[in-house]
N, C-alpha and C positions, 0 to 999 in steps of 0.2 A: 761427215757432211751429208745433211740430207738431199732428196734429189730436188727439190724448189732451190737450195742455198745452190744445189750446182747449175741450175738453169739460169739461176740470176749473174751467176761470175760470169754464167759462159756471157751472158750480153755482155756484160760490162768489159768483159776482155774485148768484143767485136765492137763496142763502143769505143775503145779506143784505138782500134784499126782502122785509115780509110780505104787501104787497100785491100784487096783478099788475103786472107791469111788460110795456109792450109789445112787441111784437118788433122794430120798429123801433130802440127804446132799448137792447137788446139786440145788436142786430147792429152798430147802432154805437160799443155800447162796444167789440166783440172785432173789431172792423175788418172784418168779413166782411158778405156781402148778404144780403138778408132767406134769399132760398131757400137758404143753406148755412146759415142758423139754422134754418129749420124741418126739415130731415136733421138738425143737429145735435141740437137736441130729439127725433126721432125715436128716435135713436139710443140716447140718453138713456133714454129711457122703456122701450127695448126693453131696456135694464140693468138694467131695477128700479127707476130714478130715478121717485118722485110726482111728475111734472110735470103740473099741471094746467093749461086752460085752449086754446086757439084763436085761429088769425090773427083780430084784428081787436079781439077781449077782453082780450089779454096772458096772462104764464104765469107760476105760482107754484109753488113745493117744497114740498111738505108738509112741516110739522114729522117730523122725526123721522128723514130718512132720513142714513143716515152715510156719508161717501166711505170705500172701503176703504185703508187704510196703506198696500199699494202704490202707491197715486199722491201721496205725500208728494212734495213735491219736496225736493232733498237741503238748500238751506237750511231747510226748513220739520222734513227730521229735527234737524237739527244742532239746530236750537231743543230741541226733544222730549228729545234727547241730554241738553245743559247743563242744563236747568229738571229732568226728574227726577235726573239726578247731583246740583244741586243739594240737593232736595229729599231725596234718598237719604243727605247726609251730616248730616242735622239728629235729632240721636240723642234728645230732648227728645219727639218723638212718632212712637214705633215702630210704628207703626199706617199712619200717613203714608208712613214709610220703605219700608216691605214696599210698600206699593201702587204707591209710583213705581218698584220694580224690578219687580214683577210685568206693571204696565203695559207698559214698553219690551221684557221680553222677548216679551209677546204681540203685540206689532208686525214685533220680528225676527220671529216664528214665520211673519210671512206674505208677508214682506219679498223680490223677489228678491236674488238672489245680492248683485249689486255691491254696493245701501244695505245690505244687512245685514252688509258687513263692515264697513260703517260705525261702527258698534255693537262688532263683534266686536273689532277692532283697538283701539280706546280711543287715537283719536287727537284727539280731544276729554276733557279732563281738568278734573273741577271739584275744586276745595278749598274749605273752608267753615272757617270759625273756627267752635270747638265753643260753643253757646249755653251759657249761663247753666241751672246743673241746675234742674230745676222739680220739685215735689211731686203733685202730680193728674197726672193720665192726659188730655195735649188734645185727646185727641177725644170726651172729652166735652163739651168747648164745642163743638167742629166739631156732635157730635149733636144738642148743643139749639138751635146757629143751622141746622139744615136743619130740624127739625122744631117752631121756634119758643118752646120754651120755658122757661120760670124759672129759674136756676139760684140756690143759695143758696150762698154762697163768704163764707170766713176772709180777710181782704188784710189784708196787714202793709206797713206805712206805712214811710219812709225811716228811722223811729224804731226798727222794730222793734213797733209796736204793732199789735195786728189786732183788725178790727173785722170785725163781720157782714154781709154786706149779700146783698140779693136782687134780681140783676140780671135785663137781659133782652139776653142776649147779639144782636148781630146781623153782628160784623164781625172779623176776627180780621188783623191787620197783622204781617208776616216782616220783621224787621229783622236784622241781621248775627249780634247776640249776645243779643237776647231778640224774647221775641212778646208785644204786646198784642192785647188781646181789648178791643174796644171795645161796650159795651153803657149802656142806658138803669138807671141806680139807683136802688131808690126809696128809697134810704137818704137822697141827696141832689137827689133829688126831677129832677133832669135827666141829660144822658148824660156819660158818665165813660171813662178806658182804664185799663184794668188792666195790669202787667206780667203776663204769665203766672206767669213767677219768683217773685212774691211771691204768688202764690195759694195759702196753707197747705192749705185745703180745699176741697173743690167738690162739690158733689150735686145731683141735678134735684129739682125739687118737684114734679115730678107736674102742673106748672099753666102752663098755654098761658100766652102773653105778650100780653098783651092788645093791643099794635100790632103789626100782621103786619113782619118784618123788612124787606123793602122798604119800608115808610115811614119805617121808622125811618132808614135807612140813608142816602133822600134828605134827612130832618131834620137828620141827623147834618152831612151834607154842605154844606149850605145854611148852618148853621149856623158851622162851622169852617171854610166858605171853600172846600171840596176839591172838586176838577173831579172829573166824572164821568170814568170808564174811557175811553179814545179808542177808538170803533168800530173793528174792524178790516173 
């Protein structure tokens, strides 16, 4: 392992700490001795890494800092590649689309040479079966589940019939040929999935949701049985 590949585990190890972790724990996760961890942290810090903390207390990242795109390793672009190609051929919300090419080309912009012809060449190729056309604009759900609030939506049943309801969105699922939006109903008094597809209209009320999306999301979960996200 070179010492850039060890620099970058050591964050991502402290990335996924919120606590202090000691150095001990630390040097024996990256196989190396305490005093090539404490340069390595140095080093770190002298980068602009938030590393806080001292032999004997342990050391933590502050929220907020971002490894630069150059040190992607090239499976971790390849991922980046596929997941916005993906997401770039879902023509149901063109809002989504723009941002996952916008995103990768401001990765190549800082990318050396070789990963960025990663990119340039298009030797990773995705195809997408086109979704089911939709009626509303989905980032308006995306809107109301980041800033929590009410949405009032038209849903047309397998009948053909559409009813009112005012939901509280908090969860939006990518299936092959449609998306549901999974939120709490107060039509039906508990939580419910919507096709996206059959949502004839959609508008915000103006009115916060009265359970902050993360509860609802682990009620949801608890509820229907569905394991949490796997840490990475």
């Amino acid at each position: 392992m070179s010492r850039t590949e060890r620099l970058l585990d050591l964050l991502q190890i402290l990335r996924r700490h919120r606590a202090p972790v000691t150095g001990s724990v630390l040097a024996s996760d990256l196989n190396i001795s305490i005093r090539t961890l404490y340069r390595d942290i140095a080093t770190l810090q002298g980068q602009g890494a938030e590393i806080e903390g001292e032999p004997g207390l342990g050391y933590v990242l502050k929220p907020g800092f971002m490894l630069p795109p150059l040190m992607f390793s090239i499976d971790e672009l390849e991922a980046l590649i596929v997941g916005a190609g993906w997401v770039g051929k879902q023509t149901d919300d063109p809002r989504l689309s723009r941002a996952a090419g916008n995103a990768l080309s401001k990765i190549g912009a800082v990318l050396p040479a070789d990963l960025r012809a990663e990119i340039d060449t298009g030797t990773l190729y995705v195809t997408a079966r086109r979704p089911l056309p939709v009626q509303i604009d989905p980032s308006l759900l995306r809107d109301a589940i980041r800033k929590e609030l009410k949405l009032r939506i038209g849903y047309r049943d397998e009948g053909g019939q559409t009813t009112e309801r005012v939901i509280w969105p908090f969860v939006i699922g990518f299936f092959e040929q449609h998306r549901v939006v999974g939120a709490w109903c107060e039509l039906r008094t508990d939580y419910r999935h919507f096709r996206i597809d059959r949502i004839a209209t959609a508008a915000a009320t103006g009115e916060r949701a009265p359970r902050r999306r993360l509860v609802m999301l682990k009620e949801w979960r608890e509820k229907r049985d569905i394991p949490p996200p796997a840490k990475t």
